[in-house]
N, C-alpha and C positions, 0 to 999 in steps of 0.2 A: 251944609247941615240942613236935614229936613224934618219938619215935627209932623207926627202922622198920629193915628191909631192905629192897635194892632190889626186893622180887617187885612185879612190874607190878600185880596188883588190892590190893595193899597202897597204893601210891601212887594208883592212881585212886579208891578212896576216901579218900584224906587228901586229894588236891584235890578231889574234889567236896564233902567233909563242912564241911570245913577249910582250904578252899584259901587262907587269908592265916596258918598257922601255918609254923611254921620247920622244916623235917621235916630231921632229922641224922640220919644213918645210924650203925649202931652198929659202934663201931671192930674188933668182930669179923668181919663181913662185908667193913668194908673191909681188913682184912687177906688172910681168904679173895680176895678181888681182885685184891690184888697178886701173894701168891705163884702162882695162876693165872697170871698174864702172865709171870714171872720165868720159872716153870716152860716156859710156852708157848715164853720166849725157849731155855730151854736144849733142849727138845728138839729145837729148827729146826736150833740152830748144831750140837752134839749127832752129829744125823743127816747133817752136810756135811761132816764129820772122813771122811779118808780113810787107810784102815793102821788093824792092828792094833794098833798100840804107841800111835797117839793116841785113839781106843777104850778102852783097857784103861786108860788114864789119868785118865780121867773116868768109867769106869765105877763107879757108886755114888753118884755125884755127888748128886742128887735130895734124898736124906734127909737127908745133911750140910748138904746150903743150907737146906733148911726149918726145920733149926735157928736159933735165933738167935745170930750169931757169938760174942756172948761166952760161948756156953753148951757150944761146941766145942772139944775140952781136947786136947793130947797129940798122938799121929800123926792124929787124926781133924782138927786144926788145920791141921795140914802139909798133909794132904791137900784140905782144902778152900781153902787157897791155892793148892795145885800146878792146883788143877783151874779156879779162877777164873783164874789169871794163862792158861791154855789157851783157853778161854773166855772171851773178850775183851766180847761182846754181854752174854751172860750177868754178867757183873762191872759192867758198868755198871747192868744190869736191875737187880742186888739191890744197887747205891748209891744207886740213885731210888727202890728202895724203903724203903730205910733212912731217904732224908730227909723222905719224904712220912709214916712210921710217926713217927717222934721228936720234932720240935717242935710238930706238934697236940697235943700230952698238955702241951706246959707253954707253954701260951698263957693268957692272962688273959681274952678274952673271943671272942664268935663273930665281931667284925669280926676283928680280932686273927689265928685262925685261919683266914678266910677269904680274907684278905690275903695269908698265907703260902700257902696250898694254891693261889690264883691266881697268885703269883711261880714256885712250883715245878712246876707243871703248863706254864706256856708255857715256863718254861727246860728241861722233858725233852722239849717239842714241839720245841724249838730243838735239842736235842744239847748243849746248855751243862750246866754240872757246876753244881745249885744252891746 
């Protein structure tokens, strides 16, 4: 078993050296992953807000998402509901990313987790709620 990141001559020598070990990526990279895509989602829908008063509503948005929800207290909670219920694309982006972060950490083993990362990956290819 080897933990790497995805950088491309990291993995071609793990396959060339090692090519029958079990290479896992380490779950800080894959985090970096996700909130990249999340982020990617918000700044599409973001930039297709038309008017100032839907702008100014979600303005700020970015920092409060990259929090972790439960780390988000007070009006900064309000606000990061007012802004996800706004942002329709974006609120589903950061619930697929919340199911893909949570039940890897309390799996028993790598079928186990690999089972679940393959059920939840075709259900966000689908549009299904995993």
């Amino acid at each position: 078993m080897i933990c790497s990141d995805k950088w491309k001559p990291y993995l071609k020598v793990i396959a060339e050296k090692a090519g029958s070990a079990l290479n896992v990526l380490d779950p800080f990279h894959v985090a970096q992953h996700l909130n990249t895509a999340v982020d990617t989602v918000r700044r599409g829908e973001q930039s297709r807000l038309k008017g100032k008063q839907p702008r100014t509503r979600v303005k700020g948005s970015r920092f409060l998402r990259l929090k972790r929800g439960t780390r988000v207290r007070g009006k900064a909670r309000e606000k990061l509901h007012n802004v996800l219920a706004a942002l329709k694309a974006t609120s589903r982006a950061s619930e697929l990313e919340e199911s893909f972060r949570n039940p890897l950490h309390n799996t028993n083993s790598a079928g186990e987790a690999r089972s679940q990362f393959t059920r939840k990956s075709i259900a966000a290819l689908e549009g299904a709620r995993p």
